[in-house]
N, C-alpha and C positions, 0 to 999 in steps of 0.2 A: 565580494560583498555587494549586494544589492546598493542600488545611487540611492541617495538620503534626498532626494527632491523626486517630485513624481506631478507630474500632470493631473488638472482637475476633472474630477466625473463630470461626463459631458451631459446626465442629466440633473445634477443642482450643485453643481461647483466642490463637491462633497469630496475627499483625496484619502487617496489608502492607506488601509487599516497599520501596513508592515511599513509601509513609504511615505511618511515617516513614523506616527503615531494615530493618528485619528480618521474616522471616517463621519462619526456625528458629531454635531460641538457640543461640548461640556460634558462627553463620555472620554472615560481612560481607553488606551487603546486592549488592555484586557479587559472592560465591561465590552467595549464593543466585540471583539472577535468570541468571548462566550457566549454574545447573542445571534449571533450570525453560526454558518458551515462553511465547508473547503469553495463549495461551489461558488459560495456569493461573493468571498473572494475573488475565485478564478472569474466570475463574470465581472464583477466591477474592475477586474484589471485588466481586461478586454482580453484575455485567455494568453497571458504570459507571466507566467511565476516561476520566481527562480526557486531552488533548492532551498536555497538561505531563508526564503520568506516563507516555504510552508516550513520548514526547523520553525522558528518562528511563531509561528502560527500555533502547532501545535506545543511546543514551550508552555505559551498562555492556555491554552485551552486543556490543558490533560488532566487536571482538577476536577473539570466538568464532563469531560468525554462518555466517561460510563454511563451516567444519568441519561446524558442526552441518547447513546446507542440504545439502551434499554427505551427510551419513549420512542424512537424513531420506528421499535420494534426491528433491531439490525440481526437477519437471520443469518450474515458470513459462517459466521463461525459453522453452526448446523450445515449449510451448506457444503462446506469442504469437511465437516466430518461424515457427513452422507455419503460422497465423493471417496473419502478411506473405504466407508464398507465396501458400496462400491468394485473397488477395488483390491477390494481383502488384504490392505495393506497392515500387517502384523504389528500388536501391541509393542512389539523390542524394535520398533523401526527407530533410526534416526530420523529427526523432523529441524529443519531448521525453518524459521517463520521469519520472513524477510517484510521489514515494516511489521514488526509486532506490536507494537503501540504500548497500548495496555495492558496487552496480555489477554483480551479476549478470547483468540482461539486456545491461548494454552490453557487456559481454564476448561475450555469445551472439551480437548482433547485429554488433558490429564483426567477430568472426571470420567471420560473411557477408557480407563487403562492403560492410554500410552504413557512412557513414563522416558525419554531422551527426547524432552523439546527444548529446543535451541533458539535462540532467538537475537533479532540486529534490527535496531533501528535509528533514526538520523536524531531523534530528540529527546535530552537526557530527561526533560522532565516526565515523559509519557514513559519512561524506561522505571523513573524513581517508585510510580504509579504500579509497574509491573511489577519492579522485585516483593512489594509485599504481598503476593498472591503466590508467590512460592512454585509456580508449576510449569517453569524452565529451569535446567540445570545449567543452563550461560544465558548473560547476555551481553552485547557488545552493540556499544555505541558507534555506527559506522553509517556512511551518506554513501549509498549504491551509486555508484556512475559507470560508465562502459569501461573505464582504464581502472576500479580502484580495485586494490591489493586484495587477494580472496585467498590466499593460500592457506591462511589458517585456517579455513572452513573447508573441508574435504571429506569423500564418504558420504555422505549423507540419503539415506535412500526418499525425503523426499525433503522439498522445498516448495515453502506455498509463498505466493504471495494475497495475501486476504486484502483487497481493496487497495493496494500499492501499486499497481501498471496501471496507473491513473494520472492523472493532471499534476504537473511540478513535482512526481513521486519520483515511479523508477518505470524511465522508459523502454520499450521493447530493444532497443540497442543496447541495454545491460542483460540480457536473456543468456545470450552465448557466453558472458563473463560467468554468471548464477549456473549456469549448465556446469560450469568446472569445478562444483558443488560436491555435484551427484557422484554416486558409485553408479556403474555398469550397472541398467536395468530400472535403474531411478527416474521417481515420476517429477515434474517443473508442475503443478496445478497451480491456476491461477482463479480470480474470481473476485466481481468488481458487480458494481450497478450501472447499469445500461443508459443511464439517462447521465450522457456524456457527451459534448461536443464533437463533433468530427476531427478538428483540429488542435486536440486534447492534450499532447505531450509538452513539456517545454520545449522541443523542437518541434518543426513542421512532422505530422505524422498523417498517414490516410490507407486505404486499405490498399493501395495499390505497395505502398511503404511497408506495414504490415505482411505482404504475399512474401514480398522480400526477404524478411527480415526472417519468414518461415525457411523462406529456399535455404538461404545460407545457415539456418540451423541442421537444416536437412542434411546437407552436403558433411556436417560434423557430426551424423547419426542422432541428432537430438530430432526426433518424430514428432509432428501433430496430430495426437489419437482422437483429440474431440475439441465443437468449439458449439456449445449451445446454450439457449436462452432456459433463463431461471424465469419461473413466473411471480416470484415474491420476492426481493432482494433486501429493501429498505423502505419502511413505511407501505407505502402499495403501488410500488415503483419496481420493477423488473432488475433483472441482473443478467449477465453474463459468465461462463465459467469454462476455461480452456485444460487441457491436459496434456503435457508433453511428456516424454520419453525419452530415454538417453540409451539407444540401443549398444 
């Protein structure tokens, strides 16, 4: 569990939003975090968030998530179903959606025809959010780390992660665990907004980290087929979108 005491903003004395409740005075700590994003978080906490505080975070905020993806103009979902045609990946595929949140992409995806989307994410109330959109056929409440239990998720010929290999989500050292997903031939597609700090995971991470983290997937036949920039991602903010392979 994250410390109940936290150090004050070093520019007006102001303390986080998760650590313990407030960041403005005489706002509740969910008025403040629905006016705020993940980032101003991760920046007011000088880019260290545990697991615990973005659960957290999104807890308060899944009430309001849609509205604000819809104004922010959040094209993920489009994105990674572009990425399917793409790759001509078939209406009867298995889909598991790792950080599903709300359910956005399964909305994108069920309105095409796929109809086996699967879906895990760390925060029951952005999960509550989702079951009433009806377009996964599971879902399970689980906080991705390098060591947790995956056996029950097997098969699956793809696994996205939409906006989750991000800041306090799910770092590239849970890749090789999500790889033991896939069936033989199974795509990892990943795909995030580009306007990210360099030192962005809950651990130390950088591109040299990153090469690494390819090698060793390499060596376990999981391929990197592509890694290129989105020109519209979030508001008029750019993205990234990767694709991996489980030869």
């Amino acid at each position: 569990m994250p410390s109940q005491s936290s150090s004050s903003s070093s520019a007006n004395g102001l303390i986080s939003p998760i650590r313990p409740v407030r960041i403005t005075r005489g706002k509740s700590e969910s008025v403040m975090v629905n006016e705020g994003c993940f980032v101003n978080l991760w920046n007011h906490l000088g880019g260290s968030v545990t697991l615990t505080e973005t659960r957290r975070f999104y807890d308060i905020k899944a009430n309001a998530y849609d509205e604000e993806m819809t104004e922010l103009n959040y094209k993920g979902p489009k994105v990674i179903f572009e990425k399917f045609r793409e790759l001509r990946i078939s209406r009867g595929s298995r889909i598991l959606d790792v950080g599903c949140g709300t359910g956005l992409l399964g909305v994108e995806l069920k309105a095409a025809g796929f109809c086996q989307i699967h879906g895990i994410d760390m925060s029951s109330e952005m999960l509550r959010i989702n079951r009433k959109k009806g377009s996964y056929l599971s879902l399970g409440l689980t906080m991705v780390e390098p060591d947790t239990d995956l056996t029950s998720l097997r098969d699956f010929d793809v696994v996205c992660l939409l906006s989750s290999l991000r800041p306090g989500h799910i770092s590239p050292a849970c890749l090789e665990n999500l790889s033991t997903c896939l069936t033989s031939g199974g795509y990892l597609i990943w795909a995030r907004s580009s306007d990210i700090p360099s030192g962005h995971f809950t651990d130390s991470f950088d591109e040299d980290t990153w090469s690494e983290v390819k090698g060793k997937l390499s060596t376990l036949g999981i391929l990197c087929l592509e890694e290129s920039f989105i020109e519209l991602f979030v508001r008029d903010k750019p993205g990234m979108i990767g694709v991996l392979r489980k030869m």
